[in-house]
N, CA and C atoms of all chains as a GROMACS GRO file, in nm:
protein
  582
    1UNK      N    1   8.156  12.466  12.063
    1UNK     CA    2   8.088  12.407  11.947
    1UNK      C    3   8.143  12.266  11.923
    2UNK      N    4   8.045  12.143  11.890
    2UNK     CA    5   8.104  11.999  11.852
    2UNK      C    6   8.196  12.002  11.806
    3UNK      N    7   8.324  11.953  11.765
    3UNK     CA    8   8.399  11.943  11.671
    3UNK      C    9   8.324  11.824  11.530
    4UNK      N   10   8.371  11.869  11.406
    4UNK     CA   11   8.290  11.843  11.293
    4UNK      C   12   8.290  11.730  11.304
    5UNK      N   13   8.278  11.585  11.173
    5UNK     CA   14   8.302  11.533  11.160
    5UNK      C   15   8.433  11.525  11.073
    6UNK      N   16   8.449  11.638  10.984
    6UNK     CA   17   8.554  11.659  10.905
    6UNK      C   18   8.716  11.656  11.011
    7UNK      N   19   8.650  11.765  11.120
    7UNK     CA   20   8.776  11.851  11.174
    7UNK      C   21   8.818  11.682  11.302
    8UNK      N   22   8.725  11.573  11.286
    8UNK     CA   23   8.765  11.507  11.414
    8UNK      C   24   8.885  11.402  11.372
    9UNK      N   25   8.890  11.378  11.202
    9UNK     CA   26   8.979  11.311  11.196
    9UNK      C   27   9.120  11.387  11.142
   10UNK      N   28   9.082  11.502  11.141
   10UNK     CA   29   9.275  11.553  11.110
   10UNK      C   30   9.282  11.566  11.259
   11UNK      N   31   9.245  11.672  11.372
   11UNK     CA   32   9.245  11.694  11.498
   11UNK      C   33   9.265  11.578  11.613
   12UNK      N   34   9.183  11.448  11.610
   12UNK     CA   35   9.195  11.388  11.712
   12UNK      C   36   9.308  11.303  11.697
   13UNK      N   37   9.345  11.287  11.552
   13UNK     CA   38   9.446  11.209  11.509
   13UNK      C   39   9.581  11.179  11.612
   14UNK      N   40   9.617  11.353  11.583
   14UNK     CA   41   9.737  11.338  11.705
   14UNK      C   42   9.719  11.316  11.823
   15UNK      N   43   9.614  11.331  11.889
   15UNK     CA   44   9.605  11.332  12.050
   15UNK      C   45   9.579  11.181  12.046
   16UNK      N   46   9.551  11.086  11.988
   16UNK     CA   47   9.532  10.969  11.994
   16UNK      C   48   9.654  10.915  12.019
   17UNK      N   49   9.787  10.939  11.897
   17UNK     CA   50   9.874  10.927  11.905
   17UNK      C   51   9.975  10.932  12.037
   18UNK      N   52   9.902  11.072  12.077
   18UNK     CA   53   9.981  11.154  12.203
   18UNK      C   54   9.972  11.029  12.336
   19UNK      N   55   9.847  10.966  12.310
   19UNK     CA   56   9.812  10.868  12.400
   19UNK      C   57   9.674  10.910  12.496
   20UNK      N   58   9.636  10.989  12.415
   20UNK     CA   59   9.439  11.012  12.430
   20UNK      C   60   9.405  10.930  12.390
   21UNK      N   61   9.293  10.879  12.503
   21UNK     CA   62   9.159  10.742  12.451
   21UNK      C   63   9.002  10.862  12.385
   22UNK      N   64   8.933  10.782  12.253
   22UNK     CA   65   8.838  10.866  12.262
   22UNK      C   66   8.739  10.758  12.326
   23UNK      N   67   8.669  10.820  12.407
   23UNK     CA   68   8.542  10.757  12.476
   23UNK      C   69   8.430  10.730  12.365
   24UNK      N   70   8.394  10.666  12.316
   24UNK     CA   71   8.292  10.706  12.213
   24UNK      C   72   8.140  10.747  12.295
   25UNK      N   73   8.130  10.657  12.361
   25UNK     CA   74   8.007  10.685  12.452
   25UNK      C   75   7.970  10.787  12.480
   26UNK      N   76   8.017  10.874  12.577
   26UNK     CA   77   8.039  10.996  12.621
   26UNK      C   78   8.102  11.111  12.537
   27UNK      N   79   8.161  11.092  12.407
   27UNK     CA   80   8.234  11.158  12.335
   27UNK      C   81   8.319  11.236  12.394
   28UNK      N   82   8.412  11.237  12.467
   28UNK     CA   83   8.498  11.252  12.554
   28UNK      C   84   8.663  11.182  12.552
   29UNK      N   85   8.765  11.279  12.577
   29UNK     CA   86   8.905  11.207  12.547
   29UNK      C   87   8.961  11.218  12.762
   30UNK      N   88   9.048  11.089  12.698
   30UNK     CA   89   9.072  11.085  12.853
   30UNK      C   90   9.251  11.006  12.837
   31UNK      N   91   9.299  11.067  12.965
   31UNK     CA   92   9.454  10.980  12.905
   31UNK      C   93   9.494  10.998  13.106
   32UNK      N   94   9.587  10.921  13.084
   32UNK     CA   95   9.619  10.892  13.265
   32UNK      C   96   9.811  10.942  13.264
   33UNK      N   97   9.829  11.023  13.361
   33UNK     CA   98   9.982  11.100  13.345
   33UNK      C   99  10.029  11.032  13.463
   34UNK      N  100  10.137  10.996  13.452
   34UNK     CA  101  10.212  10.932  13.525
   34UNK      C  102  10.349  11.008  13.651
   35UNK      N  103  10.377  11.030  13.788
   35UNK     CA  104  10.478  11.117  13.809
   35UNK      C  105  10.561  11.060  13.906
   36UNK      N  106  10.642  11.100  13.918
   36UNK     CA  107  10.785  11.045  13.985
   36UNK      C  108  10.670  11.043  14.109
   37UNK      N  109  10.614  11.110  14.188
   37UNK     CA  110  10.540  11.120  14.359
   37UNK      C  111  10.418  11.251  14.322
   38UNK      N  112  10.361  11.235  14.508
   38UNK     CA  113  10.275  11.323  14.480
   38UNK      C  114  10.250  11.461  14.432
   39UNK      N  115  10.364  11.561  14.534
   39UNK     CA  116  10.418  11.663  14.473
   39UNK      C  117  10.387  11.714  14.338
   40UNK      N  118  10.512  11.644  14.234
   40UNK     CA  119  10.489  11.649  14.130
   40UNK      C  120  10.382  11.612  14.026
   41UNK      N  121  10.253  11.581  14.095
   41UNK     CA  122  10.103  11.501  14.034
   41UNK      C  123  10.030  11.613  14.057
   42UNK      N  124  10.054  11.674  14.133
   42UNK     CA  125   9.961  11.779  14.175
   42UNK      C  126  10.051  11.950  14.154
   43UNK      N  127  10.120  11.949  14.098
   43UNK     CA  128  10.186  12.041  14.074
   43UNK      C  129  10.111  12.070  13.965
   44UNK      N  130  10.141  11.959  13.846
   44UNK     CA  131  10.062  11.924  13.724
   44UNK      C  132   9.889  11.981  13.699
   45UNK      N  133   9.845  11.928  13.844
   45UNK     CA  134   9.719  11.950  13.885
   45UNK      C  135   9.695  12.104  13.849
   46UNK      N  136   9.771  12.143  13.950
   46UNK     CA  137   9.724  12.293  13.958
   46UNK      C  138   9.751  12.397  13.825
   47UNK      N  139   9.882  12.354  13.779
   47UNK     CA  140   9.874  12.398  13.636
   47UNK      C  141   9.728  12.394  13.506
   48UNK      N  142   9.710  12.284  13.559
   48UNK     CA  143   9.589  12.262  13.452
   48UNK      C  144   9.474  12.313  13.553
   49UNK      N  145   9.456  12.367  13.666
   49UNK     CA  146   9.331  12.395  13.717
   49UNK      C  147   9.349  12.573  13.673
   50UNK      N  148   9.470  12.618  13.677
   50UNK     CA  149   9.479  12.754  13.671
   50UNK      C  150   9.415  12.800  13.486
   51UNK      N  151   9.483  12.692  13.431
   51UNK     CA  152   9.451  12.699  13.278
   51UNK      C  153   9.281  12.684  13.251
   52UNK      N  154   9.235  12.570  13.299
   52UNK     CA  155   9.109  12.566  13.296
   52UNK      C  156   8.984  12.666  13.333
   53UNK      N  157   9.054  12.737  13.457
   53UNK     CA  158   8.964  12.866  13.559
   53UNK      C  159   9.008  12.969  13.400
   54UNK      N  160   9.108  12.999  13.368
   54UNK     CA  161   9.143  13.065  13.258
   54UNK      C  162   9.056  13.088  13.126
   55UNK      N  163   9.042  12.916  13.108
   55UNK     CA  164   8.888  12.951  12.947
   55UNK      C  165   8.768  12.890  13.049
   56UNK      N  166   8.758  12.899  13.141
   56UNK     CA  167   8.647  12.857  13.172
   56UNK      C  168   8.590  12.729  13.151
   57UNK      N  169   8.681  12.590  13.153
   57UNK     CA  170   8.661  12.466  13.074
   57UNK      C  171   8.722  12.390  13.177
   58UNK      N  172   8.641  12.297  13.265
   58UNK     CA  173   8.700  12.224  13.387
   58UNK      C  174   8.711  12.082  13.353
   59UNK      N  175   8.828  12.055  13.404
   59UNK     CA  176   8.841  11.864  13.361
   59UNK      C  177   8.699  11.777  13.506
   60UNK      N  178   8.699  11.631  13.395
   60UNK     CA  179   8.688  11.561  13.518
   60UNK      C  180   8.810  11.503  13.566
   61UNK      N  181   8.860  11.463  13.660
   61UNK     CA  182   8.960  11.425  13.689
   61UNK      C  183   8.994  11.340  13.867
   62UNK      N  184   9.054  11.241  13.817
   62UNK     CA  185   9.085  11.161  13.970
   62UNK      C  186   9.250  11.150  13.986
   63UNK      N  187   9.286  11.178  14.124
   63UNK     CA  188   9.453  11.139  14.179
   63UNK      C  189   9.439  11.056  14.258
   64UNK      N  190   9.557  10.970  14.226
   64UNK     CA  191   9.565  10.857  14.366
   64UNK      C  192   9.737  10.870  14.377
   65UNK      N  193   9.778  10.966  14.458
   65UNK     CA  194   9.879  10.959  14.474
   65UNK      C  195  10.023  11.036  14.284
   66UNK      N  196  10.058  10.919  14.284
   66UNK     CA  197  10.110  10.990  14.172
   66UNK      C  198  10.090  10.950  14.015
   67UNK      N  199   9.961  10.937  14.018
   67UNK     CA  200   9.859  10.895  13.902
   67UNK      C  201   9.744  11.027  13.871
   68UNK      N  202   9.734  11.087  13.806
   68UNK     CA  203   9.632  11.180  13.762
   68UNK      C  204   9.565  11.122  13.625
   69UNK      N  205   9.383  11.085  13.643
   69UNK     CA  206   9.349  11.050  13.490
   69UNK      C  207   9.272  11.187  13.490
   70UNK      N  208   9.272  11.230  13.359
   70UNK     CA  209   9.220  11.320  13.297
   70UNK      C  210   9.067  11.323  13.219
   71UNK      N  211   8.982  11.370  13.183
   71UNK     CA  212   8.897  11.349  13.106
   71UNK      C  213   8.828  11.479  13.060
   72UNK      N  214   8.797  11.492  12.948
   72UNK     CA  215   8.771  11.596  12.877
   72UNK      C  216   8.660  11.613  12.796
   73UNK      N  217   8.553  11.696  12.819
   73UNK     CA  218   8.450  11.663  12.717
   73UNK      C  219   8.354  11.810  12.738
   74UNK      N  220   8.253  11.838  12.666
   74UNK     CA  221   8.167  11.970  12.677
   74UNK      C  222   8.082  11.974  12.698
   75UNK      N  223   7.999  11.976  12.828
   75UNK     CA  224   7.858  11.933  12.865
   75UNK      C  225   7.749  12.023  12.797
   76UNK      N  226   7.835  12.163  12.731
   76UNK     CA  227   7.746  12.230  12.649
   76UNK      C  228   7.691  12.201  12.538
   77UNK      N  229   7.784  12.103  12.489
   77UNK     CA  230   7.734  12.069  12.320
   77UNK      C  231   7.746  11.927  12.326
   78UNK      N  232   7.761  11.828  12.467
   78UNK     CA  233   7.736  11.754  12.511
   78UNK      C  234   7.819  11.647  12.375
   79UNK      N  235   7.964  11.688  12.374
   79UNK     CA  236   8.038  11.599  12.305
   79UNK      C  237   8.212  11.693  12.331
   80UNK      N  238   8.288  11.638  12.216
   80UNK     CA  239   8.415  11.725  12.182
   80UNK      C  240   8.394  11.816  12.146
   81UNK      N  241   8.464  11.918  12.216
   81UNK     CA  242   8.489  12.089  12.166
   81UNK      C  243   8.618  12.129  12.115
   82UNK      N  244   8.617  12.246  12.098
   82UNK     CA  245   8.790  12.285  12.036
   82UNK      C  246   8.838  12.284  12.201
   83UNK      N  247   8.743  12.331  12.264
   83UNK     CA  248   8.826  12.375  12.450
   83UNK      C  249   8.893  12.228  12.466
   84UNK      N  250   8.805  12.129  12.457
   84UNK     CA  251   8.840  11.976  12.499
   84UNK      C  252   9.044  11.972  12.436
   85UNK      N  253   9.009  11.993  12.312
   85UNK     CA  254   9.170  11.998  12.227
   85UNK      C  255   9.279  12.018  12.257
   86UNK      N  256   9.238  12.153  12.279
   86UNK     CA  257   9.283  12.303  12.358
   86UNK      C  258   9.342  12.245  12.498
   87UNK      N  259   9.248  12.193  12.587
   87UNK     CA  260   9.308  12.136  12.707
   87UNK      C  261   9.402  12.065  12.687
   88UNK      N  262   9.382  11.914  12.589
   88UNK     CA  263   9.445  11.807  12.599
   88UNK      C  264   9.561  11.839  12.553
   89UNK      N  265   9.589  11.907  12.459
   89UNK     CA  266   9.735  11.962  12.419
   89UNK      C  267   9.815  12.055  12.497
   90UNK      N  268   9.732  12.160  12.593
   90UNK     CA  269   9.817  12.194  12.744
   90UNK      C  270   9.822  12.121  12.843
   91UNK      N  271   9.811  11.978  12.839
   91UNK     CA  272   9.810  11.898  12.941
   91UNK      C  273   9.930  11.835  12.917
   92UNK      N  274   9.959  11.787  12.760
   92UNK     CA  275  10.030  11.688  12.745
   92UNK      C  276  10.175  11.830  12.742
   93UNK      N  277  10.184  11.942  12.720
   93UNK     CA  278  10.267  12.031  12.694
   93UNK      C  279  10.348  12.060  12.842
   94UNK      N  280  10.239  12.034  12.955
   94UNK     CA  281  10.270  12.096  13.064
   94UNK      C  282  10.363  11.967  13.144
   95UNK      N  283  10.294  11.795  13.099
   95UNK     CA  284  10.344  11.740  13.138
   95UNK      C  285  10.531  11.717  13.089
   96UNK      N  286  10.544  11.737  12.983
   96UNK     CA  287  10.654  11.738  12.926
   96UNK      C  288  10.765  11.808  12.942
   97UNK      N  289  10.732  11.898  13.025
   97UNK     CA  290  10.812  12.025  13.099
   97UNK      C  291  10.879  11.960  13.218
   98UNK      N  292   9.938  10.190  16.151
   98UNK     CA  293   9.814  10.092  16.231
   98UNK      C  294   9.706  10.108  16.240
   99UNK      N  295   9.648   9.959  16.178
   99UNK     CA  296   9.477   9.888  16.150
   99UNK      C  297   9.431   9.977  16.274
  100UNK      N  298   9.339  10.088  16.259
  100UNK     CA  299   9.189  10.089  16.394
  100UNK      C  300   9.120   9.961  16.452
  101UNK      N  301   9.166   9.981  16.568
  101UNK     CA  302   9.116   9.845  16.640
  101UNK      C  303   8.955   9.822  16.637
  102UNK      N  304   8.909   9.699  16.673
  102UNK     CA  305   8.747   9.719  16.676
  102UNK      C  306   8.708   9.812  16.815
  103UNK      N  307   8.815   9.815  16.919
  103UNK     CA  308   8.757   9.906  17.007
  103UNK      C  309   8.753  10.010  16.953
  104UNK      N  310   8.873  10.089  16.890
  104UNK     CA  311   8.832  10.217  16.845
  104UNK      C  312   8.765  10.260  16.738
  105UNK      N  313   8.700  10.159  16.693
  105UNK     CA  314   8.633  10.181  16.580
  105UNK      C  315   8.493  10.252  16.608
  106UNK      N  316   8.448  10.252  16.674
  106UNK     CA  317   8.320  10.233  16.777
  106UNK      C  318   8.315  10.375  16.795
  107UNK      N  319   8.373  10.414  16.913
  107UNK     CA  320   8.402  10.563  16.928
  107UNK      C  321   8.474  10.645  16.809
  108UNK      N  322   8.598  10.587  16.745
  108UNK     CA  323   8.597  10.736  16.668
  108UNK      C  324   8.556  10.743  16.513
  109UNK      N  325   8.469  10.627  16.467
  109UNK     CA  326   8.414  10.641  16.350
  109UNK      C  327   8.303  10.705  16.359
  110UNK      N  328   8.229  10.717  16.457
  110UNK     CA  329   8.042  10.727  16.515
  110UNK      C  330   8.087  10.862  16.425
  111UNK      N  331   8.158  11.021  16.510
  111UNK     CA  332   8.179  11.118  16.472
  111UNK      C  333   8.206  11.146  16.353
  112UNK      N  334   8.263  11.020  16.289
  112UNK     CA  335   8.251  11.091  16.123
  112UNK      C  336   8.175  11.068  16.040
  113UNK      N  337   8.093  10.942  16.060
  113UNK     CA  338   8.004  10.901  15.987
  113UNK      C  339   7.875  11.011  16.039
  114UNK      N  340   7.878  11.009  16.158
  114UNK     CA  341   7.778  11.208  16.172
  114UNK      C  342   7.832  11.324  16.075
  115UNK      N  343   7.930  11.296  16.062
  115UNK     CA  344   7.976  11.441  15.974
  115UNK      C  345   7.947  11.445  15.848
  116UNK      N  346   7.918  11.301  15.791
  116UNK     CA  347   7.851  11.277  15.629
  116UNK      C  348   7.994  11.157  15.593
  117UNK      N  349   8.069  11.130  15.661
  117UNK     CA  350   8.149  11.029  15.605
  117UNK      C  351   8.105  10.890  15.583
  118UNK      N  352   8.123  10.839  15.457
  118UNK     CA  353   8.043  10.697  15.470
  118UNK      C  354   8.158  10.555  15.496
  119UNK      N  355   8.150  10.495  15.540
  119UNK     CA  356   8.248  10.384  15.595
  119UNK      C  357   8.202  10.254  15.479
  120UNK      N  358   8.316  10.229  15.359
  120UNK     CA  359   8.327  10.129  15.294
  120UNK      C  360   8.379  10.033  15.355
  121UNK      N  361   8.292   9.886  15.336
  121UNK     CA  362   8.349   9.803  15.436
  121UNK      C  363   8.443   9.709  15.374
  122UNK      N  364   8.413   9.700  15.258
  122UNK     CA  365   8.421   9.581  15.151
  122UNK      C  366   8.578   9.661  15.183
  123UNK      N  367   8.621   9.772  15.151
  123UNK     CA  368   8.776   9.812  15.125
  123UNK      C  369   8.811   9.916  15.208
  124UNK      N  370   8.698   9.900  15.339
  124UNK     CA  371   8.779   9.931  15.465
  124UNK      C  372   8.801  10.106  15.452
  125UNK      N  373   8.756  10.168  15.388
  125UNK     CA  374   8.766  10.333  15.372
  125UNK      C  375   8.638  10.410  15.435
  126UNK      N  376   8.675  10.541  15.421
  126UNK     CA  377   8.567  10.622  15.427
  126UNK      C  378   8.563  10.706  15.346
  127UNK      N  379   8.462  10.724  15.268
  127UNK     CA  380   8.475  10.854  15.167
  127UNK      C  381   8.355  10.970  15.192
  128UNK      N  382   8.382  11.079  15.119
  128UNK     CA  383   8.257  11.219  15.159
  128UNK      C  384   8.285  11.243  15.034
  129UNK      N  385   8.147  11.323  14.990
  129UNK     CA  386   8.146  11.423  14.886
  129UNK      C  387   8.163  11.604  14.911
  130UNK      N  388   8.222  11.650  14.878
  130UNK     CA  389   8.223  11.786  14.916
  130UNK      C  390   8.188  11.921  14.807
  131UNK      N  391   8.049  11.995  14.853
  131UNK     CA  392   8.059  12.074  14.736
  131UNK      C  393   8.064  12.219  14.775
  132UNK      N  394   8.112  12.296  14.622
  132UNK     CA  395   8.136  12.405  14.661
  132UNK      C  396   8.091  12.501  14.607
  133UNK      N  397   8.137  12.622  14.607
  133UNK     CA  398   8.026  12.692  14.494
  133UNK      C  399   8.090  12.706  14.376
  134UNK      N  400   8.201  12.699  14.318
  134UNK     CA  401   8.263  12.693  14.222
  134UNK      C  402   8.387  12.643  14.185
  135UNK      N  403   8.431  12.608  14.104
  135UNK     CA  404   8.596  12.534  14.071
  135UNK      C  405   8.740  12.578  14.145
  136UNK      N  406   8.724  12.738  14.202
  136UNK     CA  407   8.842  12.766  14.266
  136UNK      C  408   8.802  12.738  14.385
  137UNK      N  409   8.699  12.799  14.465
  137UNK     CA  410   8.727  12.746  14.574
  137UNK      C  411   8.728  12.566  14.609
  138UNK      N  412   8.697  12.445  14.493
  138UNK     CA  413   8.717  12.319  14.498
  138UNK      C  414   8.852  12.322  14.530
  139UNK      N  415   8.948  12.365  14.382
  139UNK     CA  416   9.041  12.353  14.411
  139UNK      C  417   9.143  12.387  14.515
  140UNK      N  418   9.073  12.517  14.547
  140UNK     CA  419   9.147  12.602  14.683
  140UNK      C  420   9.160  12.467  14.826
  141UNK      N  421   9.032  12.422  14.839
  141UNK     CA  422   9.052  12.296  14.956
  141UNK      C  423   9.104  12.237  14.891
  142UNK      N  424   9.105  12.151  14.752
  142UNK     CA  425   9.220  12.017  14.759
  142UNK      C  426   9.332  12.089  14.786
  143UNK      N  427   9.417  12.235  14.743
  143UNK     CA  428   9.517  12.262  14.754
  143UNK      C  429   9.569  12.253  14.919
  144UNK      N  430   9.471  12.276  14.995
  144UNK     CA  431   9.508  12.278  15.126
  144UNK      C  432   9.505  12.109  15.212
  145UNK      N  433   9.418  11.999  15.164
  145UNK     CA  434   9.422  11.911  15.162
  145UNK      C  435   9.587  11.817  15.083
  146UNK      N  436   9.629  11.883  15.011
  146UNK     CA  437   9.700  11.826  14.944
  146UNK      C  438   9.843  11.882  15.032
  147UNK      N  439   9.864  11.967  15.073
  147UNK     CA  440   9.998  12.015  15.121
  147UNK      C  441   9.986  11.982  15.288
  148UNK      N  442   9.829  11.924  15.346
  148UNK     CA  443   9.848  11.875  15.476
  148UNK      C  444   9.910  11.691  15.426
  149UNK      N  445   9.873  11.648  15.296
  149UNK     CA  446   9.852  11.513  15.270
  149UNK      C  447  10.059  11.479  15.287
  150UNK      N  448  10.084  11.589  15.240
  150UNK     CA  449  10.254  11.570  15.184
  150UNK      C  450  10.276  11.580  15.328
  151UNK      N  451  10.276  11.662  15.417
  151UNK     CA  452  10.328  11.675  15.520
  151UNK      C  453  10.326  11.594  15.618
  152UNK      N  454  10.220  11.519  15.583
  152UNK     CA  455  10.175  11.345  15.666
  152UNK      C  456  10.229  11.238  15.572
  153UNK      N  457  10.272  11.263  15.509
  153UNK     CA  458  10.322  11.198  15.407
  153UNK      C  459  10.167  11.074  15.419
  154UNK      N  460  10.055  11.122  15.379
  154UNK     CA  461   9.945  11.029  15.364
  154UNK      C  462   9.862  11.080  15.253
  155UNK      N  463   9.846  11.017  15.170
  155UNK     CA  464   9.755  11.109  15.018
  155UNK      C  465   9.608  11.043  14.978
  156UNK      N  466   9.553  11.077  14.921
  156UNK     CA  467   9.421  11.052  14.960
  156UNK      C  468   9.397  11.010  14.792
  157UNK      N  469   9.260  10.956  14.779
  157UNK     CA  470   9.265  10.894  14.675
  157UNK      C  471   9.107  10.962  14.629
  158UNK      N  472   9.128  11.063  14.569
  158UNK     CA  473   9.012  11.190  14.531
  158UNK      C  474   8.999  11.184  14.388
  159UNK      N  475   8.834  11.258  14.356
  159UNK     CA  476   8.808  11.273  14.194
  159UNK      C  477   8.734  11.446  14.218
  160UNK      N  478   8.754  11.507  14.130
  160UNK     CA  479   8.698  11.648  14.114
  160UNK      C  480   8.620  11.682  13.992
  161UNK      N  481   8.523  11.757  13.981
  161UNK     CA  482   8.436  11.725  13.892
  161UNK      C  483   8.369  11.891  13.878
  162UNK      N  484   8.419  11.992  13.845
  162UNK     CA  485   8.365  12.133  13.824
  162UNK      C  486   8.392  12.175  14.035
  163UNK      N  487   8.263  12.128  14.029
  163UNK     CA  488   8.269  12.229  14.214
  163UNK      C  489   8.257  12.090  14.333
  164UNK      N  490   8.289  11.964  14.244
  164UNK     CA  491   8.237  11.866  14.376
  164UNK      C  492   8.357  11.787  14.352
  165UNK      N  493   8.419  11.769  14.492
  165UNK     CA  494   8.592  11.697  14.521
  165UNK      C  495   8.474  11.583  14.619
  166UNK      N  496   8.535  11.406  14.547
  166UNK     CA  497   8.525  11.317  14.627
  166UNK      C  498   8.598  11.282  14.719
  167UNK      N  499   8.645  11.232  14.788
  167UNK     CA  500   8.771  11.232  14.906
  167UNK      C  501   8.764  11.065  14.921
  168UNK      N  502   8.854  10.956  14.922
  168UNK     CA  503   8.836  10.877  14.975
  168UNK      C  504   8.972  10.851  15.062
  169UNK      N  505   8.942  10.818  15.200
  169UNK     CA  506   9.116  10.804  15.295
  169UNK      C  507   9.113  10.620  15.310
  170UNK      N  508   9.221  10.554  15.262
  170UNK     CA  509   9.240  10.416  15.360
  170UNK      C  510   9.408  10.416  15.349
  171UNK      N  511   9.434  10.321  15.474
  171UNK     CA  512   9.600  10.270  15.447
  171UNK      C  513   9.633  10.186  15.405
  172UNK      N  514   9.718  10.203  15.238
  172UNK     CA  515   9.739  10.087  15.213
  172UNK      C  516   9.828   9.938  15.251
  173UNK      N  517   9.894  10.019  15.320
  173UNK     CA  518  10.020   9.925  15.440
  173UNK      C  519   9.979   9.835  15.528
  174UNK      N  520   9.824   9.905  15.575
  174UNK     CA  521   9.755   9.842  15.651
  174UNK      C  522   9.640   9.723  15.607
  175UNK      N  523   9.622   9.788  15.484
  175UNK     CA  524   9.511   9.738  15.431
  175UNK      C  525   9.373   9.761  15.498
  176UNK      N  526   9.382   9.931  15.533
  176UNK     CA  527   9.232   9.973  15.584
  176UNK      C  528   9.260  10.062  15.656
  177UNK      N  529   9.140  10.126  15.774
  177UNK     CA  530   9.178  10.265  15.834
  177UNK      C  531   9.212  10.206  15.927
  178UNK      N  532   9.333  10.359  15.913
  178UNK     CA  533   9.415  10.364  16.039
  178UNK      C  534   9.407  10.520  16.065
  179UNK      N  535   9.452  10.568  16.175
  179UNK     CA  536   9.457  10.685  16.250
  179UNK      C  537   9.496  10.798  16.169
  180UNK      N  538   9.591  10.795  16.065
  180UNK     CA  539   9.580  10.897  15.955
  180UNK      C  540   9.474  10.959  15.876
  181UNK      N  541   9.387  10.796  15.866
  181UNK     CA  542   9.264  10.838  15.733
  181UNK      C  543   9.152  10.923  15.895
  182UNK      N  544   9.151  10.894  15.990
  182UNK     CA  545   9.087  11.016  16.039
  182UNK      C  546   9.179  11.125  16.116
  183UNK      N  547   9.262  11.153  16.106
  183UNK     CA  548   9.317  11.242  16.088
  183UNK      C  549   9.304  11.369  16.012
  184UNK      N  550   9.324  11.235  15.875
  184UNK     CA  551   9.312  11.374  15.731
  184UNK      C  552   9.126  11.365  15.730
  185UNK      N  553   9.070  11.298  15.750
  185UNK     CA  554   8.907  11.316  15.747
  185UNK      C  555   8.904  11.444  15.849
  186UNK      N  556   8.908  11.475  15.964
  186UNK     CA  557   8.907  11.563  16.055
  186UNK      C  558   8.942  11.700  15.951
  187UNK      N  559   9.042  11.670  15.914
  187UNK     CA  560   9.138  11.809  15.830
  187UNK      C  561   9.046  11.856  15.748
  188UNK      N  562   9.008  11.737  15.640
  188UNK     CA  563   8.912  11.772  15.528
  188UNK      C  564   8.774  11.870  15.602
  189UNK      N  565   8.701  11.795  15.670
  189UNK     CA  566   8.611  11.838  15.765
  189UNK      C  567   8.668  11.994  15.783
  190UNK      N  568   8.751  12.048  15.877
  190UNK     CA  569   8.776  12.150  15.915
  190UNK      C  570   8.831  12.228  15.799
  191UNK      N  571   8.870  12.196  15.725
  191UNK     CA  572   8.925  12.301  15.621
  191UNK      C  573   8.832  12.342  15.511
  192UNK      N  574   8.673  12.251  15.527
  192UNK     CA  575   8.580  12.256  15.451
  192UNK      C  576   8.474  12.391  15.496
  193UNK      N  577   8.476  12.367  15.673
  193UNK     CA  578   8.372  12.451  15.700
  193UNK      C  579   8.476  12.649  15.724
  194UNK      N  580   8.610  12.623  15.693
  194UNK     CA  581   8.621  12.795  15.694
  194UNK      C  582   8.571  12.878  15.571
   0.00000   0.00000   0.00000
């Protein structure tokens, strides 16, 4: 379901902070993770692919080595979802590990 | 090492038959690859990705639900060299099991 207009400014608040861009266009959040090498870029990767196969909510996403950008959005309600949230806060959780 | 113009001839023909397209402007080749769903996408990058470490050569890919872009060049070289069909071959073969 969209996220409200109410729920987008307590909610996106932090992930902005976190260092999420919101796309306005696309209504979509996107942020780029940074890693020592490849290994560890795609380690990352697979964490978030296992999580995603999990709610059923797939990133877009590009690697070049040890750069992963992220992007997040709901082609169902064709904007931000709680899943979108949901991701971006196990992304930034997983990277921090 | 740059692919010479002799070998360019003979061993690009075969991949550009296989669906690989040859960027000239930046000297790459990229394919689209689809699949029927998000694990088995990820299942080939995973196998793409642990031949990439072991060549120590990484590829510069975007994934998108069931469709992995692939693009191979060297950047040392500043274009293809014998790795990027190498790992094109790999991609290729690890696509059709």
């Amino acid at each position: 379901m969209l996220l409200s207009v109410a729920d987008r400014s307590t909610i996106l608040a932090p992930l902005i902070s976190a260092g999420w861009t919101h796309i306005k266009a696309s209504d979509a959040i996107t942020k780029t993770f940074l890693f020592p090498d490849f290994i560890q870029a795609f380690g990352f990767m697979t964490k978030v692919a296992i999580k995603s196969e999990t709610l059923n909510h797939h990133p877009e996403w590009k690697n070049i080595y040890s750069k992963v950008e992220i992007t997040w959005t709901t082609h169902d309600c064709k904007g931000l979802s709680g899943l979108d949230v949901q991701m971006a806060e196990f992304c930034d959780k997983a990277y921090s590990k």
